[in-house]
C-alpha positions as CSV (number, residue, x, y, z in Angstrom):
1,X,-1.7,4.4,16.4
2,X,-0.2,0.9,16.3
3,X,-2.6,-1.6,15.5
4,X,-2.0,-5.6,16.3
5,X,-4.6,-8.6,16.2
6,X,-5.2,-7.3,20.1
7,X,-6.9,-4.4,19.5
8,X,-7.9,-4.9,15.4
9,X,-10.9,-3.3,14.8
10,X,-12.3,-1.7,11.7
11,X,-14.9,0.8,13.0
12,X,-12.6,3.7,14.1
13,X,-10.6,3.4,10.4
14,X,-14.2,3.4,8.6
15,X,-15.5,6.4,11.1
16,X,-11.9,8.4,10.1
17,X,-12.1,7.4,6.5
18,X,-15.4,9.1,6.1
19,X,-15.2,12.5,5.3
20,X,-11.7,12.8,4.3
21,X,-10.1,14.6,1.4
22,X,-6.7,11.7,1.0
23,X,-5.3,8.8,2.1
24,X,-1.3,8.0,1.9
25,X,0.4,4.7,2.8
26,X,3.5,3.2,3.0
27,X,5.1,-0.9,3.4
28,X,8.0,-2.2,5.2
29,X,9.0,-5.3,3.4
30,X,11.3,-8.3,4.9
31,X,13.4,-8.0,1.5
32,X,13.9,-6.1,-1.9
33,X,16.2,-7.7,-4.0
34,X,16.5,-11.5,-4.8
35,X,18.9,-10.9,-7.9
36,X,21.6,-8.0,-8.3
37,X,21.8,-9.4,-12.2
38,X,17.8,-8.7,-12.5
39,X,18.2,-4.8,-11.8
40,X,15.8,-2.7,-13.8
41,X,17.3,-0.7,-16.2
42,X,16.6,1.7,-18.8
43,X,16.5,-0.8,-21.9
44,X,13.9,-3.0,-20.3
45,X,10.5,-2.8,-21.3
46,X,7.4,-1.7,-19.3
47,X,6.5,-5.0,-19.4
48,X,10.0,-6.5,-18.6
49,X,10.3,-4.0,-15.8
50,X,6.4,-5.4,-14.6
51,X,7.5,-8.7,-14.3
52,X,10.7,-8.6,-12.6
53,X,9.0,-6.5,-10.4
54,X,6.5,-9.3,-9.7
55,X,9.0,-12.2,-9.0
56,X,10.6,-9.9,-6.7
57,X,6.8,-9.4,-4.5
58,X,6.1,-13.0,-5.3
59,X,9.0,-13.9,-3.2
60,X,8.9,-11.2,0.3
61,X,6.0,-9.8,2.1
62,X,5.5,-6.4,3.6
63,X,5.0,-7.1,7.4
64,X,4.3,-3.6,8.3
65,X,1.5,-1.0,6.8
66,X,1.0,2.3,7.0
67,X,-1.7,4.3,6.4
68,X,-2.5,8.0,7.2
69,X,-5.2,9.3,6.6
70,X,-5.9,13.3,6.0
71,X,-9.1,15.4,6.9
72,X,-9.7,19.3,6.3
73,X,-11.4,20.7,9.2
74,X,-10.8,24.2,10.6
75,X,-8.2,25.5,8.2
76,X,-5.8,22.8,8.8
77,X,-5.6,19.2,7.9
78,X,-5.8,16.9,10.6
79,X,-3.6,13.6,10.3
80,X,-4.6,10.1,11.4
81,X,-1.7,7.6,11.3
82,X,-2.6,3.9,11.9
83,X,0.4,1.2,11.9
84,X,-0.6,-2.0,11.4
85,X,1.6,-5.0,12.1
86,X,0.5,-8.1,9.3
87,X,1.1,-11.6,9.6
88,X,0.5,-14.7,7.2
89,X,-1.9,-16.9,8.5
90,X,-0.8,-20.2,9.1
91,X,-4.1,-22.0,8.8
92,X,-5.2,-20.8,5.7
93,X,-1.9,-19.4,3.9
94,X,1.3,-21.9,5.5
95,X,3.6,-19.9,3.2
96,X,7.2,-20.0,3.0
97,X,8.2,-16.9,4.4
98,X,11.7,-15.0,2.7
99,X,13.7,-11.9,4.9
100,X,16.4,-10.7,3.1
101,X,19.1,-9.8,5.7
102,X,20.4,-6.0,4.9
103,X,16.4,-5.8,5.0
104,X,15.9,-6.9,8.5
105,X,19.0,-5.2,10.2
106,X,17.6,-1.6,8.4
107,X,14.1,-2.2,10.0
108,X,15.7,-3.5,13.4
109,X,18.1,-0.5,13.3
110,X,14.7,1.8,12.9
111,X,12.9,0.4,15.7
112,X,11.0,-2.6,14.4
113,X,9.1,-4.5,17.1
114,X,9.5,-8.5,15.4
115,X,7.4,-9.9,18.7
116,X,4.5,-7.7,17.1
117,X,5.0,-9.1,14.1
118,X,5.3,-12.8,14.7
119,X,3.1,-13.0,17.8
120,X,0.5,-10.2,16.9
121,X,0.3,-9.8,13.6
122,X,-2.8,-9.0,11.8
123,X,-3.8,-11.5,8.6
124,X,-5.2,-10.8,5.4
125,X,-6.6,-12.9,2.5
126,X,-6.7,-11.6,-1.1
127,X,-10.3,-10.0,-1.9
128,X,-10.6,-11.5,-5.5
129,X,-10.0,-15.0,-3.2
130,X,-12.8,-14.5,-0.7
131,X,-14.9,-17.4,-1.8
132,X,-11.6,-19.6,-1.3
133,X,-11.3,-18.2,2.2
134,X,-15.1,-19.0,2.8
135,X,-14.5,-22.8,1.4
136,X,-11.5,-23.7,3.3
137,X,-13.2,-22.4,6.6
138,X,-16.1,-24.5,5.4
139,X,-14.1,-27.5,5.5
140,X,-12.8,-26.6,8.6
141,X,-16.0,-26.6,10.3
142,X,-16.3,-29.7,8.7
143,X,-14.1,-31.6,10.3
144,X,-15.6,-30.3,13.9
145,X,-19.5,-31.8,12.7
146,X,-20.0,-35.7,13.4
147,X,-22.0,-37.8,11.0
148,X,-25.2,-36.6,12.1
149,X,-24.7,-32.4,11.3
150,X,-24.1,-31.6,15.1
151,X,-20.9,-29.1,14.9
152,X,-18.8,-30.6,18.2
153,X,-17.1,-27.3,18.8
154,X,-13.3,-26.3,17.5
155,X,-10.4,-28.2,18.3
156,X,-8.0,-27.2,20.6
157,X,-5.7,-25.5,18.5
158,X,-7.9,-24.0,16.6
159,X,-9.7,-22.3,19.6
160,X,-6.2,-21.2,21.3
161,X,-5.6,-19.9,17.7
162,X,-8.4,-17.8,17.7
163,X,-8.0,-16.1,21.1
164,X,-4.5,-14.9,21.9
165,X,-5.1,-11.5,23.8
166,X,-2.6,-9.6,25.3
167,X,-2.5,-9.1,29.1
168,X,-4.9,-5.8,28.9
169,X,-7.4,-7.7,27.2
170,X,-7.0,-10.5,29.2
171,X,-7.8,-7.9,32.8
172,X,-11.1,-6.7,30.3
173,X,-12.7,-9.9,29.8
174,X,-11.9,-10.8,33.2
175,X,-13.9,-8.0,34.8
176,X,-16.6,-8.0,32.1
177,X,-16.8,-12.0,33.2
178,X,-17.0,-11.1,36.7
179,X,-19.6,-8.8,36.1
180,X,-21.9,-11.3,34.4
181,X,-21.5,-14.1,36.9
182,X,-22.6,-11.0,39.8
183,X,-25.7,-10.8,38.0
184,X,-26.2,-14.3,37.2
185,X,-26.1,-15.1,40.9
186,X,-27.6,-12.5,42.2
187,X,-31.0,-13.3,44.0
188,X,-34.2,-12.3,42.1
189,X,-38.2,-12.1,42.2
190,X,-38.9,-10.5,38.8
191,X,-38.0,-10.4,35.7
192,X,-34.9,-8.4,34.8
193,X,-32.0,-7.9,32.6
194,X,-28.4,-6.2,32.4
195,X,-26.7,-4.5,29.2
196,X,-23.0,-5.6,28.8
197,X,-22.1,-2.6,26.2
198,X,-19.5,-4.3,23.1
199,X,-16.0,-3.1,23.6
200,X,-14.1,-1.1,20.9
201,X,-11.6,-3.7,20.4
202,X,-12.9,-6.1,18.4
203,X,-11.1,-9.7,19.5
204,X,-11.4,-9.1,22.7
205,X,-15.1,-8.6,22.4
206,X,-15.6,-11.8,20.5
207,X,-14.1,-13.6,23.3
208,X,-16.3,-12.0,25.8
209,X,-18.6,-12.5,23.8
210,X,-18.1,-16.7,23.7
211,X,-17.4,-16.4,27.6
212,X,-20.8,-14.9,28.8
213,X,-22.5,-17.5,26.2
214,X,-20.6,-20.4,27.8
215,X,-21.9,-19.4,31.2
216,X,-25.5,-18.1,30.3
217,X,-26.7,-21.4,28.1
218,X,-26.4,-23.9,30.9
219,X,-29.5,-21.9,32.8
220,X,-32.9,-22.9,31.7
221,X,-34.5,-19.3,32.9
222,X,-31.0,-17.0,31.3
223,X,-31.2,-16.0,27.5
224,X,-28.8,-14.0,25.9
225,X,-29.6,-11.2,23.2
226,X,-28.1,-9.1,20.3
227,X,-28.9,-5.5,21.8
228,X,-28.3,-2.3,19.7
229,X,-24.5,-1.6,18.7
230,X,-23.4,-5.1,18.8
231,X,-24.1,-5.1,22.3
232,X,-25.6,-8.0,24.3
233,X,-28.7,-8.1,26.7
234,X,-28.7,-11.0,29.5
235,X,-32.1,-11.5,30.4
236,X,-33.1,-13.0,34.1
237,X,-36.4,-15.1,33.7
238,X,-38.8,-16.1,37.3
239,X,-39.1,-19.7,37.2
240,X,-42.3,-19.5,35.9
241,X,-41.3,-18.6,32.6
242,X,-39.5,-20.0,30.0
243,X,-36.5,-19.0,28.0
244,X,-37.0,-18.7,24.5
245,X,-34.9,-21.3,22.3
246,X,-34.7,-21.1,18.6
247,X,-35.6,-24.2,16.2
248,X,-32.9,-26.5,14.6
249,X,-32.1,-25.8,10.9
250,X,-31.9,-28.1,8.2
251,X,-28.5,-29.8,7.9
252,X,-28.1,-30.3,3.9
253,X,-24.3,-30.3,2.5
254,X,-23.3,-27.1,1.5
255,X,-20.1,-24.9,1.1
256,X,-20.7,-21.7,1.9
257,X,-19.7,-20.8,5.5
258,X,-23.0,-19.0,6.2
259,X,-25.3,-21.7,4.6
260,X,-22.7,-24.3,6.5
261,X,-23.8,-21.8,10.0
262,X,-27.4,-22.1,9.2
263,X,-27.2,-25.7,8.2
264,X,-25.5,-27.1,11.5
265,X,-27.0,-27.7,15.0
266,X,-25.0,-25.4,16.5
267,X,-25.2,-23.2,19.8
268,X,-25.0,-18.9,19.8
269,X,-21.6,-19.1,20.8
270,X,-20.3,-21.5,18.5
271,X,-21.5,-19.1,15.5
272,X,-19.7,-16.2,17.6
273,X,-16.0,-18.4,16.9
274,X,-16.8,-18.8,13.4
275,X,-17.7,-15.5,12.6
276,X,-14.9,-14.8,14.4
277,X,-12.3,-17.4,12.6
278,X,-13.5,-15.3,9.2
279,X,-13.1,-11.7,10.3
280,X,-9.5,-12.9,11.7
281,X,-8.3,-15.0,8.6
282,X,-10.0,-12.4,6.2
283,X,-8.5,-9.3,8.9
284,X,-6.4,-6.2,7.2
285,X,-7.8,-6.9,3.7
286,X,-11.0,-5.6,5.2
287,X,-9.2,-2.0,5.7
288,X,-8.5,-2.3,2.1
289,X,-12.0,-2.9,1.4
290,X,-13.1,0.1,3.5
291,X,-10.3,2.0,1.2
292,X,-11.6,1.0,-2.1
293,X,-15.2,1.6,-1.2
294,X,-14.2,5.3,-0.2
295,X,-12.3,5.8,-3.6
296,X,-10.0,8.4,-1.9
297,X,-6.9,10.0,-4.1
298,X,-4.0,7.0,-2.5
299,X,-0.5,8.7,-1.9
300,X,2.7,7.4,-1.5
301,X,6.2,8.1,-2.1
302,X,8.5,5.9,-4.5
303,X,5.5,3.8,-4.3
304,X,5.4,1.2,-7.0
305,X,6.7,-1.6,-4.4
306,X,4.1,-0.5,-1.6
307,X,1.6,-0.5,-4.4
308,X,2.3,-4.3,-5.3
309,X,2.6,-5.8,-2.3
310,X,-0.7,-4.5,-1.1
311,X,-2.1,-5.6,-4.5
312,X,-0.9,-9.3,-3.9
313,X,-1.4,-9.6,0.0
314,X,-5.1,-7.9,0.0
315,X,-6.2,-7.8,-3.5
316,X,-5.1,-11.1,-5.7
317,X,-1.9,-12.9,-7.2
318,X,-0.1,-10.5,-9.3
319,X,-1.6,-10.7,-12.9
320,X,0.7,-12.0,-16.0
321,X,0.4,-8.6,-17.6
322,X,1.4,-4.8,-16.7
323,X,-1.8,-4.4,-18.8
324,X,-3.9,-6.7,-16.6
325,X,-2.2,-5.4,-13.2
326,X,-2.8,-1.7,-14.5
327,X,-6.6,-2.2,-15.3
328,X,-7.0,-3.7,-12.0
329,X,-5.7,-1.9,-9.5
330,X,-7.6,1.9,-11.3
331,X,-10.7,0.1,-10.7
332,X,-9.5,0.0,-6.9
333,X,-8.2,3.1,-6.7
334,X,-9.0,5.6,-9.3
335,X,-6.4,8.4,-8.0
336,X,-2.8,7.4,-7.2
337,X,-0.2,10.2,-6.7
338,X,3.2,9.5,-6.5
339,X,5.3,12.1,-4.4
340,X,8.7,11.3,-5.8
341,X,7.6,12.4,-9.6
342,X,5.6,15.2,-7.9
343,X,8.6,16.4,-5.6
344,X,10.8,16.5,-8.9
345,X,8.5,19.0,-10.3
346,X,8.7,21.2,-7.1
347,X,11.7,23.0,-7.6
348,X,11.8,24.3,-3.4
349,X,12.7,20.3,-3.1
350,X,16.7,19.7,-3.5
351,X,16.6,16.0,-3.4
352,X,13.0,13.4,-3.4
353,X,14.2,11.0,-0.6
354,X,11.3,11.0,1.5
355,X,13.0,12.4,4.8
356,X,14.9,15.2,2.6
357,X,11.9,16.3,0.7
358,X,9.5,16.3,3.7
359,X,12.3,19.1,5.8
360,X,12.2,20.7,2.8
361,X,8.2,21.2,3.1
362,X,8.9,22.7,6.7
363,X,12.0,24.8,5.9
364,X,11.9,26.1,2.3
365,X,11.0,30.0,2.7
366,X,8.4,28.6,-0.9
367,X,7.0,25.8,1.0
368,X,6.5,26.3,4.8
369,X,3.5,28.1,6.2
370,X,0.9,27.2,3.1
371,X,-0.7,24.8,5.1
372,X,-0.8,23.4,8.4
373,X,-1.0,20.0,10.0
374,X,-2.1,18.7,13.4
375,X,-2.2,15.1,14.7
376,X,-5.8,14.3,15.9
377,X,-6.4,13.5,19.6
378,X,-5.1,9.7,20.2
379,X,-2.3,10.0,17.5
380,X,-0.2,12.5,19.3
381,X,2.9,10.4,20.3
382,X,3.9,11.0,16.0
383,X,4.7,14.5,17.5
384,X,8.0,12.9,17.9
385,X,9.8,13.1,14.5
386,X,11.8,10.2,15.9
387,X,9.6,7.7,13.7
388,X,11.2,7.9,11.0
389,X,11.0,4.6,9.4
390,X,7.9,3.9,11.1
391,X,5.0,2.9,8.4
392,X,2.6,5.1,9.4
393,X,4.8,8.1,10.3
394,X,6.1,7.4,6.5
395,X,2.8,7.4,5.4
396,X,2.2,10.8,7.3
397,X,5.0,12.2,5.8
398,X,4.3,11.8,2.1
399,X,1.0,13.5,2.9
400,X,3.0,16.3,3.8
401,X,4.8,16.3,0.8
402,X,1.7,15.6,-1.6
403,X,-0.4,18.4,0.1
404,X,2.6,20.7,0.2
405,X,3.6,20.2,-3.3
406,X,-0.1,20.2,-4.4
407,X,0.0,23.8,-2.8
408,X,3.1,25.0,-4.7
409,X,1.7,23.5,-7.9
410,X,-1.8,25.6,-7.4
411,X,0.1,29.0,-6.2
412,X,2.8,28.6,-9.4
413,X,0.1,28.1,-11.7
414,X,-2.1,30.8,-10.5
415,X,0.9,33.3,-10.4
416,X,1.7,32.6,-14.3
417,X,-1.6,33.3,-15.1
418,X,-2.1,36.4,-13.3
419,X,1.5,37.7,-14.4
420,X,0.3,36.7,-17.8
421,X,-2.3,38.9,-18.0
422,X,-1.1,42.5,-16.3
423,X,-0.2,44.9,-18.4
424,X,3.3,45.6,-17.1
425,X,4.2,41.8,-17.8
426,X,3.2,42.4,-21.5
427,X,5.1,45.6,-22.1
428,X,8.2,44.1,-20.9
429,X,7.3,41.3,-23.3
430,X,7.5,43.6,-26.0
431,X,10.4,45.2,-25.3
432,X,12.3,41.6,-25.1
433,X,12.2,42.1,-29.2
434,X,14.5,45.4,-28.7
435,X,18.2,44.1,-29.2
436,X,19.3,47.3,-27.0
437,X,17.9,46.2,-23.8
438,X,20.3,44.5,-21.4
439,X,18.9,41.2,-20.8
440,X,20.1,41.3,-17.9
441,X,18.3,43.8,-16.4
442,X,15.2,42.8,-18.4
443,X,15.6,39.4,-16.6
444,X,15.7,41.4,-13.0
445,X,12.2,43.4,-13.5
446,X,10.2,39.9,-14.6
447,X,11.6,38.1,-11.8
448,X,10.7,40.8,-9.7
449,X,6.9,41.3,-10.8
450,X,6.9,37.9,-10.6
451,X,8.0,37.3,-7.0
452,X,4.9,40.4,-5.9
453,X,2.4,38.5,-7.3
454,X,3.5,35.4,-6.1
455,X,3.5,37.0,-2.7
456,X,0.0,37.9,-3.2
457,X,-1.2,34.6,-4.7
458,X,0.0,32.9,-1.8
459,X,-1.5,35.2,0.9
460,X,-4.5,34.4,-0.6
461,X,-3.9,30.7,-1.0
462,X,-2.6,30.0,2.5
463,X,-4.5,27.9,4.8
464,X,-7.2,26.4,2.5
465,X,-7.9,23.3,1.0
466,X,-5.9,22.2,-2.1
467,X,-7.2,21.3,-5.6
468,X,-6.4,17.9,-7.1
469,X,-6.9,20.2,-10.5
470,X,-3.4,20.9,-10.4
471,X,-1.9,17.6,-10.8
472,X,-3.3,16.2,-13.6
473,X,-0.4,15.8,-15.4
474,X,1.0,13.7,-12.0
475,X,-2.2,11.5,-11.4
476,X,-2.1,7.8,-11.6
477,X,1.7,7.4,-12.3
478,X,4.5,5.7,-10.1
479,X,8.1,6.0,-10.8
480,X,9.5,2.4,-11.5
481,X,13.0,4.0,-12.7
482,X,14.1,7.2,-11.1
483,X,16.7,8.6,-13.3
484,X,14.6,8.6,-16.9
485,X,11.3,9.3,-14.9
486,X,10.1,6.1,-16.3
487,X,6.3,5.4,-14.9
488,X,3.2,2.8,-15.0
489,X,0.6,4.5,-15.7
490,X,-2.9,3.2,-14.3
491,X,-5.0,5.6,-16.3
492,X,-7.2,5.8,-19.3
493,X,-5.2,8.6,-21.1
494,X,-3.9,6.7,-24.7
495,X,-1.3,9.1,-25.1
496,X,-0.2,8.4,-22.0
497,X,-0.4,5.1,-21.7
498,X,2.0,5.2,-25.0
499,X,4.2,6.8,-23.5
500,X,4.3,4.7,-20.5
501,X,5.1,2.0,-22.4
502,X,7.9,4.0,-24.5
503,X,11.3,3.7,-23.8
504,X,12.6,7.2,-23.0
505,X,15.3,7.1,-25.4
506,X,17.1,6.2,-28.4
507,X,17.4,2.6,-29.0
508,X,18.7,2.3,-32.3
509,X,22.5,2.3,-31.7
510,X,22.0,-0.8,-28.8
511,X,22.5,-4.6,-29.1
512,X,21.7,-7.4,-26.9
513,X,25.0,-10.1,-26.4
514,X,24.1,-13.2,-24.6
515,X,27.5,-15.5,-23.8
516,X,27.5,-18.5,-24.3
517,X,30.8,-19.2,-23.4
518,X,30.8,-18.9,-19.3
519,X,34.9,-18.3,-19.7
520,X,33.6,-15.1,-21.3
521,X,32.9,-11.8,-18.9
522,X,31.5,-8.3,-20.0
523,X,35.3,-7.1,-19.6
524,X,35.6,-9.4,-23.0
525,X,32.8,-7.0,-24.7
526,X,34.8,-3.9,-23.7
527,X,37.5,-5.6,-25.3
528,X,35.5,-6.4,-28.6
529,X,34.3,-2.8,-28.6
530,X,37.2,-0.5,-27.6
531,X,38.6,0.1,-31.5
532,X,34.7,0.7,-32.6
533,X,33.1,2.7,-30.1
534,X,32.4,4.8,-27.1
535,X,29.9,2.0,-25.1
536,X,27.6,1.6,-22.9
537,X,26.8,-1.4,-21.3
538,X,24.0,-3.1,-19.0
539,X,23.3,-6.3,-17.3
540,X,20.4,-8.0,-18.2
541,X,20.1,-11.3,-16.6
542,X,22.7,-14.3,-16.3
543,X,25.4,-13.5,-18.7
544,X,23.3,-11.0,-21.2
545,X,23.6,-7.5,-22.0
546,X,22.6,-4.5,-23.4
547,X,25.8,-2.4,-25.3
548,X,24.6,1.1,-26.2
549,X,27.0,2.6,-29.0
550,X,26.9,5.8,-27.8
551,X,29.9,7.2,-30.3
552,X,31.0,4.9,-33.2
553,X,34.5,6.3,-34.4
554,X,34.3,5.5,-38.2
555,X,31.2,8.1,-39.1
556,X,30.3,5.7,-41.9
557,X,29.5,2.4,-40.0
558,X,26.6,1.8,-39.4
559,X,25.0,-0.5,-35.9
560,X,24.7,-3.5,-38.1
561,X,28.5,-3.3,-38.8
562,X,29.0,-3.2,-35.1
563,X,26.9,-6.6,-34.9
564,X,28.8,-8.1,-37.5
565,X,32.4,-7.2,-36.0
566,X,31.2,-9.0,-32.7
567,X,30.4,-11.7,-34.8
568,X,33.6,-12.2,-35.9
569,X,35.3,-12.0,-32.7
570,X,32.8,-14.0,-30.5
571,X,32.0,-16.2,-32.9
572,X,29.7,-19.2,-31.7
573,X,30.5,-17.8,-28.2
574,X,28.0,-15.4,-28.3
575,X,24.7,-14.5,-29.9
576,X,24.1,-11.4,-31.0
577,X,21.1,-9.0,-32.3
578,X,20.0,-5.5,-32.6
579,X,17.3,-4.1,-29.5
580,X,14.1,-4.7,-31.8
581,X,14.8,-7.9,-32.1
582,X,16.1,-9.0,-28.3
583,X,12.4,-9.6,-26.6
584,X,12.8,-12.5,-28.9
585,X,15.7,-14.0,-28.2
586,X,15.5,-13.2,-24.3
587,X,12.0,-15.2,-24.4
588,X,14.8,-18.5,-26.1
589,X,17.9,-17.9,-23.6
């Protein structure tokens, strides 16, 4: 279901949020690299890795969100993908926007509507900043209140600001208009009144909203009422009566926007635009909030990118510390899984690319048939595996993948425990010890009690609900570099978080160079290392690297006589120290 400022609403995301098992999402982001020399690599740091990473998100925006959200019902799980276009505001957030080219021709290529974007897009306002948003609107209204407290109604651009609908809307509000003027001129004796029922888009029934108000205030014997489900009653008085009209407030200075409401002489409608102006500036972040109220398990796939750009468009500037952003975003979201380390662990899946992996969860004889998966009614077009690329299609595929490997996980772990205990299994144990069985053969009749109980574990497992149990080992870790498996962890597990923060391998036999010399190139440390070593060497940053000694010819030298024979050559051309004690001289050059 695509979802612009048009037809915005939060109500049918909270009524499919309730009730449901997990939640994945996926961003499209207008760039994702600034730097080829600030690549993460395996000698960085978590906290190295954390804030190159955070430049990067500092600097592009994602412009398109998917979320899909997954409920059991009836032996299946039933899939609700919402695509939401997002937008800066420029009234509150004027930013400098960044598209990275090869960025824009891949989502162009895959079907991304830019007039949705620019013209349609929804906004959002960091939660942590909600008090800012409420100020600047303050001062806003502000500026439309003369010296005396009386608000004078929103500028021009303000107003056209707030009510851009698309054409559909625009037919809507027409006939609900047309409806209330009928009435309104309609000849009567008694009194009497008409219901004008809130429609499910939510900007277009603000703007109805300010239209009937508009034409109802002018006439003495016409009130207009709040009725049940946002609704509004229109109430015909006989001349004889009078319309009820509520006192002035106070008009102290204040900041807040509701105290600023109450404190203004202002008319029904006028309150309707301001609320309005909040709900618009304040917009997607409110989905988030819905999300983080729910605390559903969050999914995604290669996710630590779609993790930090919601973080910093809907929950606050990225923190200075990997510490700081970690501790933050677990009190949000309690559960993250992501499906690229959990694919790597499902041996069914050949490759993790998300397309790859998610075929693999239709097609591999191990995977297909343990669960199924139906779009609700209203989200059928996704029947068309066309979207690929889509946000929310994404989104609905790593849901596949998580639930399917979730699946595997629980059947594979239930088959080693039942093969564990049957007696067969345990007398071929014991004849493993026998050095004249052929291993071989051996090998055959495990494999083969294996695969029958694995038949029946499955049988039994098909079609029902998985267990989060499972994946303990997975929860709350995002890849951040594929090819070691390096993670952030957002848990609360200390050896875990350890080993987060561990470099996967050995880092005693690497240096750091930085040149000093800009005549000098990383061909020149080849050179300086050819007659000592086997290397290895990384970028890291503008004319620094890493050089991993991976074999030093003379067995008896030792990495500090590598250091020292670079210092010869390179002389004051380069500076030079072992790994423990680069972080320092990175923080200098």
């Amino acid at each position: 279901m695509e979802i612009t400022r048009e037809n915005f609403s939060t109500e049918l995301f909270e009524l499919t949020v309730k009730d449901a098992d997990f939640v994945a999402f996926d961003c499209e982001f207008s760039g994702l690299t600034l730097n080829p020399k600030d690549k993460r690599h395996k000698y960085d740091s978590t906290e190295d890795i954390y804030l190159k990473m955070k430049d990067l998100c500092t600097s592009f925006n994602a412009f398109q969100i998917g979320i899909c959200v997954f409920k059991w019902k009836d032996g299946k799980y039933l899939a609700y993908p919402f695509n939401f276009y997002l937008y800066p505001s420029s009234l509150t957030q004027n930013h400098t926007l960044q598209f990275q080219a090869s960025s824009v021709e891949f989502l162009t290529e895959n079907n991304m509507d830019w007039t949705k974007v620019f013209k349609q897009g929804i906004h959002y306002y960091p939660r942590q900043k909600k008090e800012e948003l409420k100020e600047n609107l303050a001062k806003i209204v502000e500026q439309c209140t003369d010296e005396n407290g009386t608000f004078l109604g929103f500028n021009r651009r303000i107003y056209d600001y707030m009510t851009r609908l698309g054409s559909k809307s625009e037919e809507d509000l027409k006939e609900i208009v047309e409806r209330v003027k009928e009435f309104l001129e309609k000849p009567f004796k008694d009194k009497e009144f008409i219901e004008v029922q809130a429609n499910r888009n939510r900007v277009c029934w603000q703007a109805c909203r300010r239209e009937i108000y508009k034409l109802c205030n002018p006439i003495s014997n016409v009130k207009v009422s709040p009725s049940k489900d946002d609704s509004l009653r229109i109430t015909k008085f006989t001349p004889e009566e009078k319309k009820e009209i509520p006192d002035k407030t106070s008009k102290e200075e204040v900041k807040d926007v509701t105290e600023k409401l109450e404190s203004l002489d202002i008319k029904e409608e006028e309150k309707v635009d301001m609320e309005q102006l909040f709900e618009k500036e304040y917009g997607f972040t409110q989905i988030v909030d819905i999300l983080i109220e729910a605390k559903l398990p969050i999914i995604g796939h290669n996710m630590i990118y779609d993790i930090m750009y919601l973080y910093r468009q809907c929950i606050g500037d990225l923190p200075e510390t990997y510490n700081e952003f970690c501790k933050t975003w677990r009190e949000c979201f309690p559960m993250t899984y992501d499906t690229k380390l959990l694919s790597s662990y499902c041996y069914p899946i050949k490759k993790t690319w998300l397309g790859h992996a998610y075929r693999q969860c239709l097609e591999s004889d191990l995977l297909k048939g343990n669960l199924h998966f139906e779009f609700d009614t209203g989200f059928e077009r996704y029947n068309d595996e066309t979207q690929e690329h889509e946000a929310a299609y994404d989104a609905y595929m790593t849901g596949v993948l998580f639930a399917s490997a979730a699946k595997f996980k629980e059947i594979l772990d239930e088959t080693g425990e039942k093969l564990n205990h049957t007696k067969e299994f345990q007398e071929l144990m014991k004849e493993k010890e026998d050095k004249k069985v052929d291993k071989y053969e051996h090998r055959k009749k495990i494999n083969q009690l294996k695969n029958e109980i694995m038949i029946s574990v499955r049988e039994e497992a098909k079609n029902k609900k998985i267990e989060t149990y499972a994946l303990v080992e997975h929860e709350n870790k995002a890849v951040v570099i594929t090819e070691k498996n390096r993670v952030f962890y957002f848990g609360t597990n200390k050896d875990e978080i350890s080993k987060a923060k561990s470099l996967l391998h050995k880092t005693e036999n690497v240096i750091w160079i930085k040149l000093l010399n800009k005549d000098l190139t990383m061909n020149d440390i080849f050179e300086g290392c050819k007659y000592l070593a086997d290397v290895h060497i990384q970028r890291d940053g503008e004319d620094a690297y890493f050089v991993d000694f991976q074999v030093i010819y003379e067995k008896k030298k030792k990495i500090r006589d590598m250091i020292l024979a670079l210092e010869e050559k390179f002389g004051d051309s380069a500076k030079i120290t072992d790994y423990k004690s680069a972080e320092r001289y990175r923080a200098i050059f």
